[in-house]
KOLLUMVEX-12512 format. One line per 3 residues: their letters; for each residue x, y, z of C-alpha. Coordinates in Angstrom, 3 decimals. Layout:
A = X/Y/Z ~ ...
***
This chain:
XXX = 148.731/42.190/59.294 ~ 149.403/45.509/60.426 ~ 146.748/48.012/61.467
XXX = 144.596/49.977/58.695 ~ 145.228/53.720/58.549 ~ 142.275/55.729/57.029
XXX = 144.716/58.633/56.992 ~ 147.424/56.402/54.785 ~ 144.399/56.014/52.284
XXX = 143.934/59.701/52.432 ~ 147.027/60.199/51.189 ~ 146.560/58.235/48.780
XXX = 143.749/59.921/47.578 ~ 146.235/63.262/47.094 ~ 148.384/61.787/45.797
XXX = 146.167/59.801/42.951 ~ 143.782/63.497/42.289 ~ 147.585/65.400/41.731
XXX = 148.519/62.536/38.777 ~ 145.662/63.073/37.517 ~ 145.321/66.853/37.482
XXX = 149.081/66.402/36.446 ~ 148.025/63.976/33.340 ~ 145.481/66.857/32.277
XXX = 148.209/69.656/31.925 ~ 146.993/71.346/34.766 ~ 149.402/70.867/37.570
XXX = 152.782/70.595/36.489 ~ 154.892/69.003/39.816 ~ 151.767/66.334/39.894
XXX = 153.794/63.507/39.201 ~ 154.636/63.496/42.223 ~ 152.105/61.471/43.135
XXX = 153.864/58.655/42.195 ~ 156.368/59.210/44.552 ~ 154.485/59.393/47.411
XXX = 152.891/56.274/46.413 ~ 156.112/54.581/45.959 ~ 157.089/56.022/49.331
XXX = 153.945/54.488/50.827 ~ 154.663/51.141/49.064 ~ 157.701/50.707/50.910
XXX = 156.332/51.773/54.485 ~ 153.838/49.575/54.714 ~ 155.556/46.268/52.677
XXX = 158.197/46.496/54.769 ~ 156.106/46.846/57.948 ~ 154.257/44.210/56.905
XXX = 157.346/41.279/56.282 ~ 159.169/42.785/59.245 ~ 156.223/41.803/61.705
XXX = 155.836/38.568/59.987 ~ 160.131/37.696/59.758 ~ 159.785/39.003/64.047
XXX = 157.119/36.494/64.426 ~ 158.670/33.766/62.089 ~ 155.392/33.677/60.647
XXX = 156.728/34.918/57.002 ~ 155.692/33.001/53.832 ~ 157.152/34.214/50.256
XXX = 153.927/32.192/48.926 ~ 151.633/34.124/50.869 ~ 153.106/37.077/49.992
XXX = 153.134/36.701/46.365 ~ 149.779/35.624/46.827 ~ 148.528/38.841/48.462
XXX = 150.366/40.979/45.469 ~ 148.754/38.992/42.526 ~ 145.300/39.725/44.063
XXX = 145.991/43.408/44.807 ~ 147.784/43.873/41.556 ~ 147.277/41.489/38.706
XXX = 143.584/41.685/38.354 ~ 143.214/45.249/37.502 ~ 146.346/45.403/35.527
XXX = 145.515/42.787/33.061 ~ 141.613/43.863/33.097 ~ 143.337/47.527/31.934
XXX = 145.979/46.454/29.355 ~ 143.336/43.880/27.691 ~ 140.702/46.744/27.400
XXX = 142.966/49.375/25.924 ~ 144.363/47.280/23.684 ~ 140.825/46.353/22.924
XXX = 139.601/49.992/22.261 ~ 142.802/50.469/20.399 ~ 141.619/47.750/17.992
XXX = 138.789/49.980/17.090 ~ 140.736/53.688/17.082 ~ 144.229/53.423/16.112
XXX = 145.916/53.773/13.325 ~ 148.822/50.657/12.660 ~ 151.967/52.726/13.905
XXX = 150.334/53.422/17.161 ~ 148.491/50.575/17.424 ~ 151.797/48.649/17.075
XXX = 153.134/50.708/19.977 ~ 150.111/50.335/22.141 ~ 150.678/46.118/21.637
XXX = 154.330/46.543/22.793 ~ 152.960/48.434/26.163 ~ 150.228/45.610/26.537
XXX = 153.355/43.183/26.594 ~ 155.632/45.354/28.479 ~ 152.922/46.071/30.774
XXX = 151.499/42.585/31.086 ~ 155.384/41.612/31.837 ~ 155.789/44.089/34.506
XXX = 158.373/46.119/32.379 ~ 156.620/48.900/30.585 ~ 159.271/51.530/32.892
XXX = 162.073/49.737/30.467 ~ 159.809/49.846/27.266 ~ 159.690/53.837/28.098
XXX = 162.866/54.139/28.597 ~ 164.006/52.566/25.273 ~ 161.468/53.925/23.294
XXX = 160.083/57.393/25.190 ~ 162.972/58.429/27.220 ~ 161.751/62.034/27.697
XXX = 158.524/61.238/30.022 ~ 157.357/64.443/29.452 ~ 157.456/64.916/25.859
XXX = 153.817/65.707/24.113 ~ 154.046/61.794/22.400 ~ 153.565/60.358/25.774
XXX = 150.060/61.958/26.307 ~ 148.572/59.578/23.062 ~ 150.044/56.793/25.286
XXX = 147.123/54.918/27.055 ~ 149.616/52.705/28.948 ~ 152.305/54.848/29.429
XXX = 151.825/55.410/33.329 ~ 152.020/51.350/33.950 ~ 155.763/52.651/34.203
XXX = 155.433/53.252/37.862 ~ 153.917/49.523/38.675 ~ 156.975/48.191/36.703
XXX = 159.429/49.799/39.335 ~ 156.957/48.524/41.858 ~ 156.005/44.725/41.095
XXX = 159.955/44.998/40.283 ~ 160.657/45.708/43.568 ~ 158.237/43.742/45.020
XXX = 159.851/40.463/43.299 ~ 163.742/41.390/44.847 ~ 162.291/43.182/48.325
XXX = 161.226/39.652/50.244 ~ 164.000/38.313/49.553 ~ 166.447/40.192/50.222
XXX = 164.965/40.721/53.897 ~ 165.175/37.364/54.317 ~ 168.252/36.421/53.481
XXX = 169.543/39.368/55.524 ~ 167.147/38.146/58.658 ~ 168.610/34.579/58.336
XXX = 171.764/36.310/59.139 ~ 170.320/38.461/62.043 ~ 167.099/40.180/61.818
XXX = 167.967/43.334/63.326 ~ 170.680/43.802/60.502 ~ 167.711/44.018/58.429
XXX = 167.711/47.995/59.864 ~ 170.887/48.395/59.085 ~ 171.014/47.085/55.009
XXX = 167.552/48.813/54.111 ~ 169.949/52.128/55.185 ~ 172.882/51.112/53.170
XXX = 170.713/49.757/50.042 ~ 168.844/53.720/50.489 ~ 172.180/55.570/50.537
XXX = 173.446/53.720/47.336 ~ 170.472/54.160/45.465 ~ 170.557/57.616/45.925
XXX = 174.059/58.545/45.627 ~ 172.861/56.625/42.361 ~ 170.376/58.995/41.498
XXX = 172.008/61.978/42.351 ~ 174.952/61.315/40.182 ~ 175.135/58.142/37.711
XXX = 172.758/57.423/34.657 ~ 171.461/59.865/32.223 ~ 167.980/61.780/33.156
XXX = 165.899/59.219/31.699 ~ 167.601/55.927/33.812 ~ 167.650/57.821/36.775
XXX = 163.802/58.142/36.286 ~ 162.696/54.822/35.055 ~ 164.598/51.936/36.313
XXX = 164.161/50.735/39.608 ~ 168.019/51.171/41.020 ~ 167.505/54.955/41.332
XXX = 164.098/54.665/42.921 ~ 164.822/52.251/44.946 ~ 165.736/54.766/48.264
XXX = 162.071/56.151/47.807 ~ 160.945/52.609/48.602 ~ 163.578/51.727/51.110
XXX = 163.745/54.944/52.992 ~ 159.915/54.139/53.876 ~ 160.993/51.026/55.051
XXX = 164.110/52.293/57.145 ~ 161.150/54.788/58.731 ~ 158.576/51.458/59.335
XXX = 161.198/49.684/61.040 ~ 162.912/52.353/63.383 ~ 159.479/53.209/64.584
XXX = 157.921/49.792/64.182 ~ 155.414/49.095/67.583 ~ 156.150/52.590/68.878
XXX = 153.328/54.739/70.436 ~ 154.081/58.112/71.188 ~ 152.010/61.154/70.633
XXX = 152.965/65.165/72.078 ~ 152.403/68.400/70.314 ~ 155.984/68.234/68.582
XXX = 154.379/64.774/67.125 ~ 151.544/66.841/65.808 ~ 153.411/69.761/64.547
XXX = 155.766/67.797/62.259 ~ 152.893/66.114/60.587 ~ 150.840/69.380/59.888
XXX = 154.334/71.200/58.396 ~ 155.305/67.346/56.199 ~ 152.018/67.894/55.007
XXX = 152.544/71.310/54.139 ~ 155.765/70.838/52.538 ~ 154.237/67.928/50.297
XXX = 152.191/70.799/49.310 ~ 154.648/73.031/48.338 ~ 156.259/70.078/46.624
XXX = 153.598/70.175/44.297 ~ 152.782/73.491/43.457 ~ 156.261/75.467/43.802
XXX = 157.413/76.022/39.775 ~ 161.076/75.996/38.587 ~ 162.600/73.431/41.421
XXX = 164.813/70.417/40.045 ~ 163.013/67.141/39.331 ~ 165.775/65.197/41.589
XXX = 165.747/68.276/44.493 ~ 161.744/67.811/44.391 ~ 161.637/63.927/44.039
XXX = 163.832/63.485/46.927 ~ 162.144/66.437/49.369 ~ 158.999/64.237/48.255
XXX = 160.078/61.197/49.313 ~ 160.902/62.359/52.906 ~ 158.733/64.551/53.411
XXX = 155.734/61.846/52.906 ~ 157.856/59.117/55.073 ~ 157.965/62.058/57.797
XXX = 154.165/62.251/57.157 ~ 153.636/58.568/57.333 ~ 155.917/57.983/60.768
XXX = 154.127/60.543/62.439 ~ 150.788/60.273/61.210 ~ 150.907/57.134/62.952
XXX = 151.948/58.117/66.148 ~ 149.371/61.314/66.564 ~ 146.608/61.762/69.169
XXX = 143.315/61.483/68.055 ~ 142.538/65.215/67.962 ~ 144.806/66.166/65.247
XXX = 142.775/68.373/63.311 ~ 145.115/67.824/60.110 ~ 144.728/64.445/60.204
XXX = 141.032/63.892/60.882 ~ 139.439/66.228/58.466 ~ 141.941/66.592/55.735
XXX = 143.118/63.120/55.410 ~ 141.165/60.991/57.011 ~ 137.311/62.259/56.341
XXX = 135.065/59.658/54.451 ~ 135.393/60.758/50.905 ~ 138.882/61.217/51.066
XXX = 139.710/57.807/52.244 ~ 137.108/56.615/49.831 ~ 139.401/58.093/47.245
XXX = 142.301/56.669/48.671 ~ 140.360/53.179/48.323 ~ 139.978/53.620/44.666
XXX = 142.992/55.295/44.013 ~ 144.725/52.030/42.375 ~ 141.293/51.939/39.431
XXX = 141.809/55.895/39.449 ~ 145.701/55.779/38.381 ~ 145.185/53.064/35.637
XXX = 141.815/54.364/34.054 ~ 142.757/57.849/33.934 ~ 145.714/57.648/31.565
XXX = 143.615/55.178/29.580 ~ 140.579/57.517/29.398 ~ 142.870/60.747/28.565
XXX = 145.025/59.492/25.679 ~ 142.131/57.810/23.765 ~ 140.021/60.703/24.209
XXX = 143.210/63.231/22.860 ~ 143.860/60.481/20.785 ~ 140.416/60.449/18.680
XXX = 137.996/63.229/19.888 ~ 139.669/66.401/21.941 ~ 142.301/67.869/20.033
XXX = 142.704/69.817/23.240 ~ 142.046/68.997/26.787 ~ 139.739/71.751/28.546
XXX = 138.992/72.688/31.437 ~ 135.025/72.126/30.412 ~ 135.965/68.529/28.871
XXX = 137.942/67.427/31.668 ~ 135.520/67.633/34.101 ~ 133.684/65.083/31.669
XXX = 136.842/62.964/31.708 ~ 137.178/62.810/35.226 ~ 133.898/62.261/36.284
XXX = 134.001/59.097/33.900 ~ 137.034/58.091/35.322 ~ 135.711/57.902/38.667
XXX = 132.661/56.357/37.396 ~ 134.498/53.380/35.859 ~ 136.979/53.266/38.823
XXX = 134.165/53.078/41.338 ~ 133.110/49.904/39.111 ~ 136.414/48.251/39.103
XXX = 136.853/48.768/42.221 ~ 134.113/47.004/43.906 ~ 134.065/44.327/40.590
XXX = 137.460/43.217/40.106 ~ 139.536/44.750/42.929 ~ 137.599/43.632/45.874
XXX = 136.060/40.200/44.054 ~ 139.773/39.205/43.453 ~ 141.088/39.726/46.831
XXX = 137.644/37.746/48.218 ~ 138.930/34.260/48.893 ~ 135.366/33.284/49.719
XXX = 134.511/34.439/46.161 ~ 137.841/33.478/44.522 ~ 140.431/30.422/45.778
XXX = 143.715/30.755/45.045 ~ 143.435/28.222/42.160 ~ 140.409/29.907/40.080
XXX = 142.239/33.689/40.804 ~ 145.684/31.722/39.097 ~ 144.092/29.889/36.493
XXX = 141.338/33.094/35.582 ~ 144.438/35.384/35.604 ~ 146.755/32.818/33.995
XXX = 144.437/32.263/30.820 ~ 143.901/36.327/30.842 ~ 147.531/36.767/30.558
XXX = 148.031/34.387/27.902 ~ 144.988/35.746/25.832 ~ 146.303/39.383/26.226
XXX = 150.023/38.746/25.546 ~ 149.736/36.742/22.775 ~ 146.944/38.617/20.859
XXX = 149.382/41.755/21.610 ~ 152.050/40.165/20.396 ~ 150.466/39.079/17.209
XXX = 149.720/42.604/16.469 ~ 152.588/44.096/17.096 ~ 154.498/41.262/14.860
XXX = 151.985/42.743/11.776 ~ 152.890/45.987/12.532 ~ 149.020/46.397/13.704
XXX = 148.129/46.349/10.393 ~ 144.787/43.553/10.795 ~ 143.025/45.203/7.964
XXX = 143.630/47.387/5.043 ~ 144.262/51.639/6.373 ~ 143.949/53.049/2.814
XXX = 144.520/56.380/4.583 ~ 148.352/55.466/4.844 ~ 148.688/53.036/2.302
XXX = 149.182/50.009/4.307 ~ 147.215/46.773/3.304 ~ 147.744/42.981/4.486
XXX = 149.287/42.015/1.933 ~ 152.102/44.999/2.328 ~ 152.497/42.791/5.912
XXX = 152.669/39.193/3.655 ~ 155.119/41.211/1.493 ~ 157.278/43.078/3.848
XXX = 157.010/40.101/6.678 ~ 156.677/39.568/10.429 ~ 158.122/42.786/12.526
XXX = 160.613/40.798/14.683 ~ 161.855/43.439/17.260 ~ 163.696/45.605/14.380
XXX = 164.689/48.994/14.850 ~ 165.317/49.744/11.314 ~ 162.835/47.634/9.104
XXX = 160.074/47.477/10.344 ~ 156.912/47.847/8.135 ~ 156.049/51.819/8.577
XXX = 159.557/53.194/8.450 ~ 160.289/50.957/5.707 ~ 159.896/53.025/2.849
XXX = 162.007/55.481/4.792 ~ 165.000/53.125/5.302 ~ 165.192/51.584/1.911
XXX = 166.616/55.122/1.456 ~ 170.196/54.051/3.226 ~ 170.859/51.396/0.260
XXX = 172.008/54.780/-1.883 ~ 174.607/55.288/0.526 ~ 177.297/54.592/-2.080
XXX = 179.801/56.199/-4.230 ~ 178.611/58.223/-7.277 ~ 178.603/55.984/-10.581
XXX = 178.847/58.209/-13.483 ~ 180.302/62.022/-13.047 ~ 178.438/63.308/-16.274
XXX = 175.146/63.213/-14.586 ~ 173.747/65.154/-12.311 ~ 174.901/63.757/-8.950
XXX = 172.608/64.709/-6.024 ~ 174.290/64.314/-2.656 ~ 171.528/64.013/0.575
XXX = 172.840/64.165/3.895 ~ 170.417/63.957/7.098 ~ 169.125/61.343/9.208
XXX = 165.488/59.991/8.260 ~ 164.379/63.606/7.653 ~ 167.036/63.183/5.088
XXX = 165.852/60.044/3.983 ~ 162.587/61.648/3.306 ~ 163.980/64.070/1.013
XXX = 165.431/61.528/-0.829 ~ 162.145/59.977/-1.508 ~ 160.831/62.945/-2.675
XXX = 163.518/63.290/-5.059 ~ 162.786/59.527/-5.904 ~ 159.267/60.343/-6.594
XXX = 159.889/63.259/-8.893 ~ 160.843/63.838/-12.142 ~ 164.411/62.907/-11.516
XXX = 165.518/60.265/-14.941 ~ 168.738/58.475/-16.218 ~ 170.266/61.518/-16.408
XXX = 170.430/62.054/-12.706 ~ 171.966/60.327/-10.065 ~ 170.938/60.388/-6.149
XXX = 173.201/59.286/-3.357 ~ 172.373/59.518/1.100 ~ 174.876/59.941/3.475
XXX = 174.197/59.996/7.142 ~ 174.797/63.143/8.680 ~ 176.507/61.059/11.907
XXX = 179.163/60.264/10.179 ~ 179.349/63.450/8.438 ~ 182.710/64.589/10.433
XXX = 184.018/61.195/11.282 ~ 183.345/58.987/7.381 ~ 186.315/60.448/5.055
XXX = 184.549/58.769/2.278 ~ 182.461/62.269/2.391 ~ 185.430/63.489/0.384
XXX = 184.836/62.447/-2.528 ~ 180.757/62.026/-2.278 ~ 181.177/66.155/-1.957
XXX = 183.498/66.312/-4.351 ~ 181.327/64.662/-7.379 ~ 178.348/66.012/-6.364
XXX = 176.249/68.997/-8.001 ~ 174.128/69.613/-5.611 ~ 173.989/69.007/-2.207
XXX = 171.139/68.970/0.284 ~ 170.674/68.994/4.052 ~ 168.031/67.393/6.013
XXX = 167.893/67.092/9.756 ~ 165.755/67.644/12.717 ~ 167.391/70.637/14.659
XXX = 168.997/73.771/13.245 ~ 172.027/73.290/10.696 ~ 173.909/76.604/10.934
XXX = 176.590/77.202/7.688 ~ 179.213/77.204/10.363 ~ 178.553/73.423/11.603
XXX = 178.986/72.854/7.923 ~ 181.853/74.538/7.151 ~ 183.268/72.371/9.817
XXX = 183.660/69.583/7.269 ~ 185.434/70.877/5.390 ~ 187.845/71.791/8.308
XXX = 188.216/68.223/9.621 ~ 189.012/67.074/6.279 ~ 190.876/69.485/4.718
XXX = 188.234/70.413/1.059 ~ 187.050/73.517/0.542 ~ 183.210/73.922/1.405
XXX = 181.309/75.020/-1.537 ~ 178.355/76.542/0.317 ~ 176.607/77.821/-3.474
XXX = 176.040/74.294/-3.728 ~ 174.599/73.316/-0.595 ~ 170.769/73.587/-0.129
XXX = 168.941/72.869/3.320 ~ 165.389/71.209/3.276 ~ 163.209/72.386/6.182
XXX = 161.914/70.675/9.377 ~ 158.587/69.261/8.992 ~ 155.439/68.957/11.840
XXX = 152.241/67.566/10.749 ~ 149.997/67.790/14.269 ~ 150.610/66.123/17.945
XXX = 148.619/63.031/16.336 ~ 146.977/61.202/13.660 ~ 144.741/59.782/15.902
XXX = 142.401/62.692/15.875 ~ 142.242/63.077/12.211 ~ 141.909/59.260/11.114
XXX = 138.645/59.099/13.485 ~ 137.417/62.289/11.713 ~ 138.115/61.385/8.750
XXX = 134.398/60.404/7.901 ~ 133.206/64.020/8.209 ~ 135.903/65.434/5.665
XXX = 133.986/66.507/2.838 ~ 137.802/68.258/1.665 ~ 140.807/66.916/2.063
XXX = 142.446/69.910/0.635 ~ 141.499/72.045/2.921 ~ 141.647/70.411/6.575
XXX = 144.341/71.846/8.704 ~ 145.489/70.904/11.818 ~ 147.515/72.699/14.923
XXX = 151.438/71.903/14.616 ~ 153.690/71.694/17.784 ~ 154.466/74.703/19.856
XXX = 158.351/76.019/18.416 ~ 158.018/74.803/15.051 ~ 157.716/77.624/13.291
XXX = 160.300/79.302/15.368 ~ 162.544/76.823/14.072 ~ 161.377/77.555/10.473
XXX = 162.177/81.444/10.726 ~ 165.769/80.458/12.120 ~ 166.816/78.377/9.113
XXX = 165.040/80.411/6.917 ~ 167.238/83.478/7.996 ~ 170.232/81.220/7.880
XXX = 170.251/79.899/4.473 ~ 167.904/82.550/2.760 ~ 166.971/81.714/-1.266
XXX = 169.180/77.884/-0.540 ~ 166.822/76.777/2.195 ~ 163.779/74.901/0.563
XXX = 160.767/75.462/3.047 ~ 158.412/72.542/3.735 ~ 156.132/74.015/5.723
XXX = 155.211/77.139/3.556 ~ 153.319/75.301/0.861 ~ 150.944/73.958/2.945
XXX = 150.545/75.889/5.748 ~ 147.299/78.043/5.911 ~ 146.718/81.960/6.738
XXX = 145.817/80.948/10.667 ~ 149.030/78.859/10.938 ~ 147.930/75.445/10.404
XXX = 149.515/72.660/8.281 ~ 147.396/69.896/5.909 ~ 147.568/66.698/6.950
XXX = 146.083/64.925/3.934 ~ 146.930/65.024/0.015 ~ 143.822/65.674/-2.029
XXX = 142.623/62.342/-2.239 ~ 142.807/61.456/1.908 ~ 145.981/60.059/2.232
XXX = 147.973/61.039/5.406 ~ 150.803/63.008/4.424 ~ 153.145/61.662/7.671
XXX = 152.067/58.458/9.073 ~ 153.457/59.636/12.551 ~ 153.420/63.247/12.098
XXX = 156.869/63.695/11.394 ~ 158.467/60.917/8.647 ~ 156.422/61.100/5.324
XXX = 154.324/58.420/3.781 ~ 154.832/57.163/0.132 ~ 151.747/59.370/-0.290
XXX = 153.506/62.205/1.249 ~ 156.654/62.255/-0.712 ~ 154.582/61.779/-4.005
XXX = 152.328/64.877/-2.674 ~ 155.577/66.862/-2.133 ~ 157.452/65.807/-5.315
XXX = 154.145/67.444/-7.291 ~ 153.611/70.353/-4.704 ~ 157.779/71.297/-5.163
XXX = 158.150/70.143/-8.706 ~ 159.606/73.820/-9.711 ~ 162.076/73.279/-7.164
XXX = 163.237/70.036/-7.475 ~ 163.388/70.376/-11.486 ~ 166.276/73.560/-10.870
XXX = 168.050/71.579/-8.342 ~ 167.814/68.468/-10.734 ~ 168.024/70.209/-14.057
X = 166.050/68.519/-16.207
***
């Protein structure tokens, strides 16, 4: 093994306190923690196999074996007891979603569950996500699975080409992530991250068994240091431009930090004093409690993360870190306390327990009881079925997809034909429509609005239709509009067209199902909506004037606040945005005046 560095912990320890402070909404370049852990990954991994493949003393066994104690452990300890606590907090939807990261996680692969299902890793969703960070440790075990390998089938060939490829394999990953992918790719998957791993690896080897300290030395590691610094607090700079100054700036801080005299004043009381490297110890339990600890606690009890209630947060944190730390960190990676057979066969039956009892959930949609609140029971799951990895029936955006079965030619041109065009905000107007006091004399057909300029079967849908209604997320200007008419040569009728508003019910239900016990009204409990919503609301509003029908208005309260509930507790949205069966039946009532002129009953 190589030699410990207290001052490698301590930079762990940075590194670890700026996700965190990061994960808070206090420190906005924090993530970058993750790169400099990444970067430190690949420093000392590789200077680990290349002394062992020098000394022919490499095993992939033994190296596996070393990861699985390090790693597995605290990962399945963390997945099994949020998905535990999310038995007792979540509502279905996000229970369901919190079962797919236990799998994804458990799997190694929760950075490709993100990617699918949260591209945008900063948007608000992600902060209700207890497993979301597990991301990172998918690039890593990823990498640690390919990495021995490849070394040594390159060091069969010659070892010193070893060198050589980890600089080739570096330069193609980030010509990668410079310029190929989209945004999202280039920041989950492991291709474009794999230079922040490799480069610390080129670094380990080139000054692998070199000992050389002189006041140039030390003045490159106080100024890497600094510029990690800067890193983290400059605002405005790219993500890539910072990710990649990052990643060599900490490999810089790594190579020399390792080659300094003793007197370094940088090094011995900012990185490597004895509650900083303690940090550093338990900066693996810090990174996967603190996520865990932050979205439940957004999730059912702080609408709003302070400044007063994160110091509560954190100090928990580090009081269940210090715990797993010394309990199932350090027991696991005891081989006089754990062989290699009880730490397989205690992890393998902890695995299977976790992934399948995950997977069970998430096949019921994580509805295990009856949530009256959104109208979901067990027998809606004997009804509707197992959720089998479907996009576009599962069980809580079912009643919102039935919708696309009215995407069909008009029937009869004496009634009134209703024409809806949207996505599944368009969908949901439908079922409001569906809900109200539309009869046999009226006649409602969907169209999706992606097909709007490229389906020439809109011809004729526009044609026979009375009225016709918008529903999107995003602004719909007249002159996008207009536009189809253009590509397919019919005069747009704009009297006709009406445009049904954008819709926010909160950042989560979470919150509001765990408080539900202490609602004495329903009808008036309000809740904050996203930042730019009613922005958004003013623009079509001013657009469309007397044809835009508003949403929001009829529910919204004098401070700015939206209901969440109909008057007998039923949530309005099940996932703040798409409407419940509840909600469409509390619109239908709340609108009826509305719907009744555009319906003409």
């Amino acid at each position: 093994m190589i030699k410990y560095r207290n001052d490698i912990d301590g930079l762990r320890a940075y590194a670890v306190i700026a996700v965190i402070i990061f994960h808070l909404g206090f420190l906005p370049n924090g993530y970058l923690g993750v790169d400099v852990f990444f970067v430190i990954s690949g420093f000392l991994i590789t200077s680990i196999i290349y002394k062992e493949l020098t000394n022919n003393s490499f095993s992939i066994w033994k190296f596996y074996e070393r990861r699985i104690r390090r790693i597995i452990p605290l990962l399945l300890f963390i997945t099994t007891t949020a998905f535990g606590i999310g038995m007792f907090l979540m509502l279905p939807d996000d229970l369901e979603n919190l079962a797919q990261s236990v799998v994804a996680s458990n799997f190694s692969a929760n950075n490709i569950l993100m990617l699918i299902t949260s591209a945008d890793y900063w948007a608000t969703k992600n902060e209700y996500k207890p497993l979301m960070h597990t991301w990172s440790l998918g690039i890593e075990e990823q990498y640690y699975i390919i990495y021995p390998f490849l070394l040594l089938l390159v060091s069969k060939i010659r070892s010193r080409f070893i060198y050589h490829f980890l600089i080739l394999i570096s330069i193609i990953s980030i010509i990668l992530f410079l310029f190929y992918g989209n945004p999202a790719s280039r920041f989950y998957l492991l291709q474009y991250r794999f230079f922040e791993l490799s480069v610390g690896g080129v670094f380990a080897i080139a000054f692998f068994g070199k000992k050389l300290s002189n006041p140039i030395t030390n003045y490159i590691f106080n100024l890497s240091a600094l510029g990690i610094l800067a890193c983290l607090l400059i605002p405005g700079l790219s993500n890539q431009f910072l990710i990649i100054a990052t990643t060599i700036l900490t490999v810089i801080l790594l190579t020399t930090g390792g080659l300094l005299s003793e007197n370094n004043i940088v090094s011995k009381y900012v990185f490597q004093n004895s509650i900083v490297v303690y940090i550093g110890k338990i900066s693996f339990s810090l990174y996967l409690w603190h996520q865990l600890i932050f979205a439940f606690s957004r999730y059912a009890y702080f609408e709003e993360i302070t400044f007063s209630n994160s110091l509560i947060l954190v100090a928990l944190t580090f009081i269940l870190s210090i715990l797993t730390y010394h309990f199932v960190e350090n027991s696991f990676r005891n081989r006089k306390l754990f062989s290699t057979k009880k730490v397989l066969t205690i992890l393998s039956i902890t695995f299977l327990l976790s992934t399948s009892s995950a997977l069970f959930i998430y096949f019921i949609g994580g509805v295990y009881k009856d949530f009256d609140a959104i109208g979901l029971t067990t027998e809606d799951v004997k009804k509707h079925g197992y959720n089998l990895f479907s996009s576009t029936d599962n069980i809580h955006i079912h009643y919102n997809e039935k919708v696309r079965k009215l995407d069909e030619p008009f029937n009869n041109l004496n009634k009134r034909n209703i024409l809806v065009i949207g996505n599944s905000y368009g969908r949901d107007v439908a079922n409001i429509f569906l809900e109200s006091s539309m009869n046999s004399e009226n006649e409602l057909r969907y169209f999706n609005i992606n097909r709007a300029k490229k389906d020439e079967n809109i011809i004729e849908r526009w044609k026979n239709a009375d009225v016709i209604i918008f529903a999107a997320k995003g602004f719909l200007s007249k002159d996008w509009i207009m536009d189809i008419g253009q590509v397919f040569g019919f005069t747009v009728d704009l009297q006709k067209v009406y445009v049904f508003g954008t819709k926010d019910y909160g950042y989560s239900n979470g919150i509001h199902y765990n408080n539900m016990s202490s609602i004495s009204d329903f009808s008036n409990y309000y809740a904050n909506m996203r930042d730019g919503t009613l922005e958004d609301e003013k623009l079509l509003q001013t657009e469309w004037n007397t044809n835009y029908i508003s949403l929001i208005s009829p529910i919204i309260d004098k401070e700015g606040k939206i209901r969440i509930f109909d008057d007998n507790g039923k949530f309005i949205s099940q996932d703040t945005v798409h409407l419940t069966k509840a909600g469409a039946i509390f619109y239908s009532i709340i609108l009826r005046k509305k719907i009744e002129m555009l319906i003409k009953v």
